[in-house]
C-alpha positions as CSV (number, residue, x, y, z in Angstrom):
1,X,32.2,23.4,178.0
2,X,30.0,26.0,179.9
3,X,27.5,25.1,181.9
4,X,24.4,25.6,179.7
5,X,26.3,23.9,176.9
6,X,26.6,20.9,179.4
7,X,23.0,20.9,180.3
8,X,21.8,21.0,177.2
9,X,23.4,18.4,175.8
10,X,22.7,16.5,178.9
11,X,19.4,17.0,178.4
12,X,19.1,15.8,174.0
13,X,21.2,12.7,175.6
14,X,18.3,12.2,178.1
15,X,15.8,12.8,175.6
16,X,17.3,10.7,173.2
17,X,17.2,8.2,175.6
18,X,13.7,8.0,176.6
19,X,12.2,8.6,172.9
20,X,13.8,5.2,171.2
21,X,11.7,4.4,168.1
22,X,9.0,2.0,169.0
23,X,10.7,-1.1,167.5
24,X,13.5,-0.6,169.6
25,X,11.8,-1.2,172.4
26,X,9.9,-4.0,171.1
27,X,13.0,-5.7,170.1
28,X,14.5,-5.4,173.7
29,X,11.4,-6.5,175.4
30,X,11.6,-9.7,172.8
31,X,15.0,-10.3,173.4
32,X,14.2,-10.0,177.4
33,X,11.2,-12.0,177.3
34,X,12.7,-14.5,175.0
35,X,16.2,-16.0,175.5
36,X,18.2,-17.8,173.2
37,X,17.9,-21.3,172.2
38,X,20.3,-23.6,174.2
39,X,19.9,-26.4,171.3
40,X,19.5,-26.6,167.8
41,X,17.6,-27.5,164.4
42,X,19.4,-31.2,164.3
43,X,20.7,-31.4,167.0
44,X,20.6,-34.8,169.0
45,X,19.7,-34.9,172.4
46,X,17.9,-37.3,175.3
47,X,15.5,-36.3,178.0
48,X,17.6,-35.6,181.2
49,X,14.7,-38.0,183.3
50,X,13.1,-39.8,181.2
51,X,15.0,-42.9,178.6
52,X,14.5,-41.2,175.7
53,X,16.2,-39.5,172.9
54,X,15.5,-37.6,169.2
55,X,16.4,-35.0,167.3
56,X,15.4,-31.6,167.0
57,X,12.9,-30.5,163.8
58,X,11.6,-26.8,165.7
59,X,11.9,-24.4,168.5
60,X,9.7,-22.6,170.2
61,X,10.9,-19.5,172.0
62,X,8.5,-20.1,174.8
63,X,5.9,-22.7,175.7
64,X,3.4,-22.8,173.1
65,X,1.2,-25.6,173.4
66,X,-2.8,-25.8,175.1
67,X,-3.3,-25.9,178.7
68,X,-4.8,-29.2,178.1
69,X,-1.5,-30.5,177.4
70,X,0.0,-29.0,180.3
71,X,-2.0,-29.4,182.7
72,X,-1.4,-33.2,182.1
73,X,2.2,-32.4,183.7
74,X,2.4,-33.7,187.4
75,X,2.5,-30.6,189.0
76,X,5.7,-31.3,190.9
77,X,8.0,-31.6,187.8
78,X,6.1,-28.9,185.3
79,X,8.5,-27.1,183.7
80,X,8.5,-23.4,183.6
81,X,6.6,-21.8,180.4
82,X,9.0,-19.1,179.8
83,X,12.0,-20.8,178.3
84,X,12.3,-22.6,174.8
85,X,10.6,-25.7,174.0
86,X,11.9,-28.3,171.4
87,X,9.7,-30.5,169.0
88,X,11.8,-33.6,168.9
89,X,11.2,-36.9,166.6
90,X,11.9,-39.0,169.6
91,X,12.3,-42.8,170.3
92,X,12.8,-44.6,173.3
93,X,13.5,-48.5,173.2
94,X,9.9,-49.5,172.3
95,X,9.2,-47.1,170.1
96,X,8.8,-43.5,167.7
97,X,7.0,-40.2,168.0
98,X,6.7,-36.7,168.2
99,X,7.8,-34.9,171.4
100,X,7.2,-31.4,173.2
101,X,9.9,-31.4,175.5
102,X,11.4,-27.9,177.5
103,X,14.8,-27.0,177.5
104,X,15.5,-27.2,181.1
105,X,15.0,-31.2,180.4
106,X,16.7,-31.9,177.8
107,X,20.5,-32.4,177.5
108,X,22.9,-33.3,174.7
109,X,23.4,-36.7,173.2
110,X,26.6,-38.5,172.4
111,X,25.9,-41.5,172.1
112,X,26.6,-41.5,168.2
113,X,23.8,-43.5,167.2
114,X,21.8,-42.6,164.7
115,X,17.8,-41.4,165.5
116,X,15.5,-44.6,164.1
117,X,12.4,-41.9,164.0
118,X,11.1,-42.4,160.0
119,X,10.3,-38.8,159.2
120,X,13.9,-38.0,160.0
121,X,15.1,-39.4,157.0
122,X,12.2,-36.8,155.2
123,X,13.5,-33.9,156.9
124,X,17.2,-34.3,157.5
125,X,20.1,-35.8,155.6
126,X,23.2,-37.2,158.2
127,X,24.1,-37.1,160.9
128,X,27.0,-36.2,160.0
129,X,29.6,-34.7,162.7
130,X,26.4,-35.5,165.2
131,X,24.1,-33.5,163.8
132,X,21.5,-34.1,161.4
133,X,21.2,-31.2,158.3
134,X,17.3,-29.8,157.1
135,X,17.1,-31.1,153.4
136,X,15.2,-28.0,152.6
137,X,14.9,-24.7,154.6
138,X,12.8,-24.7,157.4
139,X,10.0,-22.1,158.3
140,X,6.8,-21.4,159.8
């Protein structure tokens, strides 16, 4: 190829490079911003500190809760706000709730017990295999 030729086409592959179509670049600047959920929709898991357990109804890509609620975190073990944060029906030995819980402390459970939580039994059928399946599709 002569050297103009090269150029040229060195320069349309530059070009082409640096002009991506706006969505494109959104899309990688989500995808960098936002990394992929380590867990799952039904998914049972326990808090890697603290004794308790639940199962997973939502995912949030990144922390998405008020400061209120996080500033309530001792300093010394507040989890970064910048990975994904699970929504858990959780129990511990006393009792049921709801959960916010970051990914960073949460790790799977296999214990194969079944979550006590009573709006499990709304949302999921199971477990089965050790995870729990949505009865209907969830969304936002």
């Amino acid at each position: 190829m002569p050297y103009e030729a090269a150029r040229a086409t060195s320069r349309r592959t530059a070009l082409a490079e640096t002009h991506q179509p706006a969505h494109l670049g959104k899309e990688r600047e989500y995808a960098m911003k936002h990394r992929a959920a380590k867990f799952s929709i039904g998914q049972i898991v326990r808090h890697r500190i603290y004794p308790f357990r639940g199962v997973i109804f939502d995912v949030d890509p990144e922390f998405d809760n008020t400061e209120e609620w996080w500033n309530a975190i001792p300093e010394a073990v507040r989890p970064s706000k910048d990975q994904p944060f699970y929504h858990l029906f959780a129990e511990n030995a006393e009792t049921e709730y709801v959960a916010y819980v970051s990914e960073q402390n949460l790790v799977p459970d296999d214990s194969d017990q079944p979550i006590r939580h009573p709006q499990v039994k709304q949302v999921f059928s199971g477990p089965e295999d050790g995870l729990y399946r949505p009865r209907a599709p969830m969304g936002h």
